[in-house]
N, C-alpha and C positions, 0 to 999 in steps of 0.2 A: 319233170327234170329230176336226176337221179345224180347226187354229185359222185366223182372218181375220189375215191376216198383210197386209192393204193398210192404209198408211203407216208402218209398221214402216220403218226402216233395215235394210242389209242385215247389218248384226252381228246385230243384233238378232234377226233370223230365221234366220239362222243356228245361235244360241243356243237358240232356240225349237222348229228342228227336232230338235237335236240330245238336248235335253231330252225332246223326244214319242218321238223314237226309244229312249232309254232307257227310260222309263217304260213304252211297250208292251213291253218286252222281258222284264218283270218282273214288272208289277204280273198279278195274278189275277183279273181286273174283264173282266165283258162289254160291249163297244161293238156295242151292235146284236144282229147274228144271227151275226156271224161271230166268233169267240175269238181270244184274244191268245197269242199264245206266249209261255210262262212261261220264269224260267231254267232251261238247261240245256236248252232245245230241246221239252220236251215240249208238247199242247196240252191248252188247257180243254178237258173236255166242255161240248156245248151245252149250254144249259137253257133253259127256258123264259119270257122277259121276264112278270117280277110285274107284275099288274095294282095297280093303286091299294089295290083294296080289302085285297090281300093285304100289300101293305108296309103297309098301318096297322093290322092284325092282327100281323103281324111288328113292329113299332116297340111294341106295346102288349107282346107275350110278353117280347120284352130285356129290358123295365122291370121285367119282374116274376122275371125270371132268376135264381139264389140267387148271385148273382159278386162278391159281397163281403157286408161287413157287414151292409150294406143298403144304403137309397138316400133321403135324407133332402131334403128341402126347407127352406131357411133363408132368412126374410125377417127383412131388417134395414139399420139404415145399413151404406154402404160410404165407403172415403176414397181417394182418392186414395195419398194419402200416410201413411204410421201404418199404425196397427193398433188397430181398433176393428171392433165388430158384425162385418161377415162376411170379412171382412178375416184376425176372429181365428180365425171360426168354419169358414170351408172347408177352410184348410189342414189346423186341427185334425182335422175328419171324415174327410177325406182321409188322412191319416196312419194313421187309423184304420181304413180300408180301405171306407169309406162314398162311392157315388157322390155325390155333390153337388149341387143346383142352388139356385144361390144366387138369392134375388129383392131389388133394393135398395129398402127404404122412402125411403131418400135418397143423391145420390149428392154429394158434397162433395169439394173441394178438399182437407180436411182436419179432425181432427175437433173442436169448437167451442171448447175446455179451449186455442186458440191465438189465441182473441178475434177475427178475422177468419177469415169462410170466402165462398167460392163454389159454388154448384153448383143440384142439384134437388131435389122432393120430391116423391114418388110418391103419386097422389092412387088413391081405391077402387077408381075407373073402370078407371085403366090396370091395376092388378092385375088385376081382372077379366078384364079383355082378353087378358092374359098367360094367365090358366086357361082361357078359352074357347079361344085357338089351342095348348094343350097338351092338351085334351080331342079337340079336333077330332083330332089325330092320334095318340090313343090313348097319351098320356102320362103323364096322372093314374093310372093305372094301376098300381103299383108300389111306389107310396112309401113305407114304410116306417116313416117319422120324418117329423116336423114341429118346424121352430125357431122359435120370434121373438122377436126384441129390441126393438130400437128401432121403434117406431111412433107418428108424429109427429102424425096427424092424424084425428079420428073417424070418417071415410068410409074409410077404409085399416081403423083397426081394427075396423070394423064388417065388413067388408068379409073380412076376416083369421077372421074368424067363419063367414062363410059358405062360404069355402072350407072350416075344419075339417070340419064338415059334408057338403058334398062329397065332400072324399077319403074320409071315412068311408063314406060308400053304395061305392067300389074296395073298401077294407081295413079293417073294423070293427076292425078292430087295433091301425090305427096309433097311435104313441107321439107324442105331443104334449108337448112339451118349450116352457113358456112361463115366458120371462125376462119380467114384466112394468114394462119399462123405462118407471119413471113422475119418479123421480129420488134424491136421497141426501142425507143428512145435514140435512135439513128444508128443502129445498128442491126445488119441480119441475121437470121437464127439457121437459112436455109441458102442454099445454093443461088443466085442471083436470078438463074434461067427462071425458076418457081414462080417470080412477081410477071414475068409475060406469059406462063400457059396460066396462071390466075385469071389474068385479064382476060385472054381469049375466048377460054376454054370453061372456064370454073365462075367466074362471076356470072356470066347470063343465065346459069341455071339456077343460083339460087334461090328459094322465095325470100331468107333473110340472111342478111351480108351482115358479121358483126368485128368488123376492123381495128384495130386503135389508132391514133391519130398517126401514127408514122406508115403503117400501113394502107391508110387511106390516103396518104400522098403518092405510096406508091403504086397504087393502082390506077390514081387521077392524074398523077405527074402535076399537081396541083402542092403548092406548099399550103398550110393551116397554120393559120397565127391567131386568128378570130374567129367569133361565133358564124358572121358572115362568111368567111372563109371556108368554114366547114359547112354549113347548109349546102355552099356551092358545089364540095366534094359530094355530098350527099346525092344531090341532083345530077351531079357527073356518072356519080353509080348507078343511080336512080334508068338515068340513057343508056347504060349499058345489058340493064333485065331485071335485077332483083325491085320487086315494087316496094321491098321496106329494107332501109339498113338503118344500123345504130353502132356510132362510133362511140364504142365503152369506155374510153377515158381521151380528156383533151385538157393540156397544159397550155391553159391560156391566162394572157391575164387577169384578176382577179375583177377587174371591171367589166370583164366580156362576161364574167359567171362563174371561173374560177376556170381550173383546169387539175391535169395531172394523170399520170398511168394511177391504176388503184393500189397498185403494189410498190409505190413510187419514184423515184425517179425524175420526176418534177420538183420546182421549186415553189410555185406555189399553196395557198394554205388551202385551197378544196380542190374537188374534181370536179370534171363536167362531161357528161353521157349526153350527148344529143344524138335522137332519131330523128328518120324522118320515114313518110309513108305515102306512098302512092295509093295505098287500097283504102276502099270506104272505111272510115270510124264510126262506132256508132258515137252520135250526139255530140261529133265534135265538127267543127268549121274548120279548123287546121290541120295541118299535116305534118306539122314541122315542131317539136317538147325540148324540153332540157330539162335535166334532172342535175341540181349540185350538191355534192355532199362534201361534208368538213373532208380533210386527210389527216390519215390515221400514219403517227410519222414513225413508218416501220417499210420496210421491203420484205413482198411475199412473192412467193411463186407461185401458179396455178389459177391467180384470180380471172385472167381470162378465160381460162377452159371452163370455170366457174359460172362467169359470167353467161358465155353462151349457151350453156345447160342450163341454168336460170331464165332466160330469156325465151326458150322452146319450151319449157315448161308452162309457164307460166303464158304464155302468147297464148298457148294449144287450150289453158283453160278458159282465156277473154277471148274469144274471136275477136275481131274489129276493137280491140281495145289494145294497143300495141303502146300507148302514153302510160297507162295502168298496170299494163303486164310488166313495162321498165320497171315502173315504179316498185312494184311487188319483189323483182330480182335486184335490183339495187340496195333492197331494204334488208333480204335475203344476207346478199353480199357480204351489204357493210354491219350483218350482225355476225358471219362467220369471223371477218376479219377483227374487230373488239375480241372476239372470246379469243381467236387466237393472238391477239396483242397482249391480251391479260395472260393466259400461260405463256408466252416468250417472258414477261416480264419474271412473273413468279418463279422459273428458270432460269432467269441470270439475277434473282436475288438469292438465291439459291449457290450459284459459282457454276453454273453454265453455261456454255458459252458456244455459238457455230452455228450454222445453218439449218441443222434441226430442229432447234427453237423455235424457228420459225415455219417449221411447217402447218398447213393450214389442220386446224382442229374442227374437219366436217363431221365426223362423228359426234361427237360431243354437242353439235349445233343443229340437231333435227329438228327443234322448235324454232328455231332462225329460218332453218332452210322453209319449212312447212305453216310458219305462223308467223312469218315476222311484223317486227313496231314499223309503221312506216314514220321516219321524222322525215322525210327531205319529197316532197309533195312535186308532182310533174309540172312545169309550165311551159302550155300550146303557143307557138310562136306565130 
């Protein structure tokens, strides 16, 4: 490679040469037919320039190479600014030793919970678009895991279906992990049509459904008041395909076990996660856990996209341990949330004040996310 160095300046190319002269002194890479000399003097051996066909045989094997955890695909909102959908969900996978490709169902200035936003919304088409030029060069190929959150529009999640699908003809395997973000606390975040291609379309393929209690009403048409109540929705999902869901927060009474969304909204003083699981566990007799933890008396946003990246993380490193893999993402969780309750605080003693106080502080919580205390222990129902 020879760069165009006409209307450059002569610093400029200057710079430019001196830059090329390094880098061929170094780098390990064939330019043409003839080899680079490496450091320390030695040379490449030749080889023979890949044809087309064989770098998209080569581009397909990488993907399927065992060099981490796996290799997951996550569609969902992104922000700019914050942390919410993938935002929360790459770093988390990553952390976790998972290749990553994130697909945005929207991409926003910031996430809505700040009353103004700007940005776009990814309609079926473009995802489409996206898996045909990732097919064409032998990339679907490998995946491992499948995420989704946030899905704004019916042609997306229709759309979000037919890729399951797809990937499955690569890897009859793959782990489908569907947060189905419809909304919270009795109100929706999504078009109403969304909660019936949910049910249709989108719940039977997943291997793990991770709902919150208003969601899981409305996919069961089932109300949740009780621990009872919810097993039943569990088992109503359970009929419809996914062989494990976990409902990541339920406001129930405090005798049932506590309740509550994680990020609030509830009136009660804990939360309650109950799973449940149709697939073999190892060394347990039951199928059916709860996990409560105190609440943390703040409002966050993101903790479910949180949660469900939590939850595929951790599942994907216990096989058959799906009581313990909670356990480990809930511990996760509610260490994210303390550290980011402690900066909200130390910010409005300070004379701070609004909504990005409370944005969640995952960075700052990579031993949370990666090592967490567990205090709040599962129990097999």
């Amino acid at each position: 490679w020879v760069p165009d160095l006409a209307g450059f300046p002569d610093a400029k190319i200057a710079g430019i040469a001196s830059t090329t002269a390094r880098a061929s002194a170094i780098l390990p890479v064939w330019l043409g037919a003839a080899p680079i000399r490496l450091r320390g003097g030695q040379r490449a051996k030749k080889g023979p320039t890949p044809s087309p066909s064989s770098s998209l045989s080569s581009a397909s094997e990488m993907n399927v190479g065992p060099s981490s955890a796996g290799r997951a695909l996550t569609i969902q909102s992104h922000v700019v600014s914050g942390y919410v959908g993938n935002k929360c969900a790459v770093f988390t996978l990553q952390l976790h030793g998972f290749d990553v490709d994130p697909v945005l169902s929207v991409q926003f200035s910031n996430h809505t919970g700040y009353g103004s936003w700007k940005g776009e919304v990814m309609t079926g088409d473009q995802l489409w678009s996206l898996v045909e030029g990732l097919e064409t060069n032998g990339l679907l190929a490998g995946y491992t895991h499948l995420l989704t959150g946030y899905i704004g529009s019916a042609s997306l999640l229709r759309t979000v279906g037919r890729l399951v699908r797809k990937l499955r003809t690569y890897n009859p395997d793959l782990v489908y992990v569907c947060d189905p973000v419809l909304g919270d606390n009795g109100k929706l975040y999504v078009p109403a049509e969304l909660a019936g291609i949910y049910r249709e379309d989108i719940v039977p393929l997943a291997t793990l459904l991770t709902p919150n209690q208003f969601e899981a009403e409305l996919l069961t048409g089932l109300t949740i008041g009780s621990e009872e109540e919810a097993v039943a929705a569990c088992a109503a999902l359970h009929a419809a395909g996914p062989p494990s869901v976990v409902i990541t927060s339920l406001d129930l009474d405090d005798r049932d076990g506590g309740g509550g969304a994680p990020g609030g909204g509830g009136t009660s003083s804990s939360i309650t996660l109950l799973g449940s699981t149709s697939a073999p566990q190892v060394n347990r007799g039951g199928h059916v856990f709860r996990i409560v933890v105190p609440r943390i008396p703040s409002y966050f946003t993101g903790t479910g996209d949180l949660c469900a990246a939590l939850l595929l993380a951790w599942s994907a490193k216990m096989p058959g341990q799906l009581g313990t893999a909670a356990e480990m993402a809930v511990a996760s969780l509610q260490g994210v949330l303390r550290r980011t309750a402690e900066a909200q605080a130390q910010a409005e003693a300070a004379g701070k004040t609004g909504i990005g106080c409370r944005e969640l502080r995952l960075v700052q919580s990579v031993d949370d996310l990666l090592r967490p205390e567990v205090t709040a222990k599962v129990t097999w129902l």
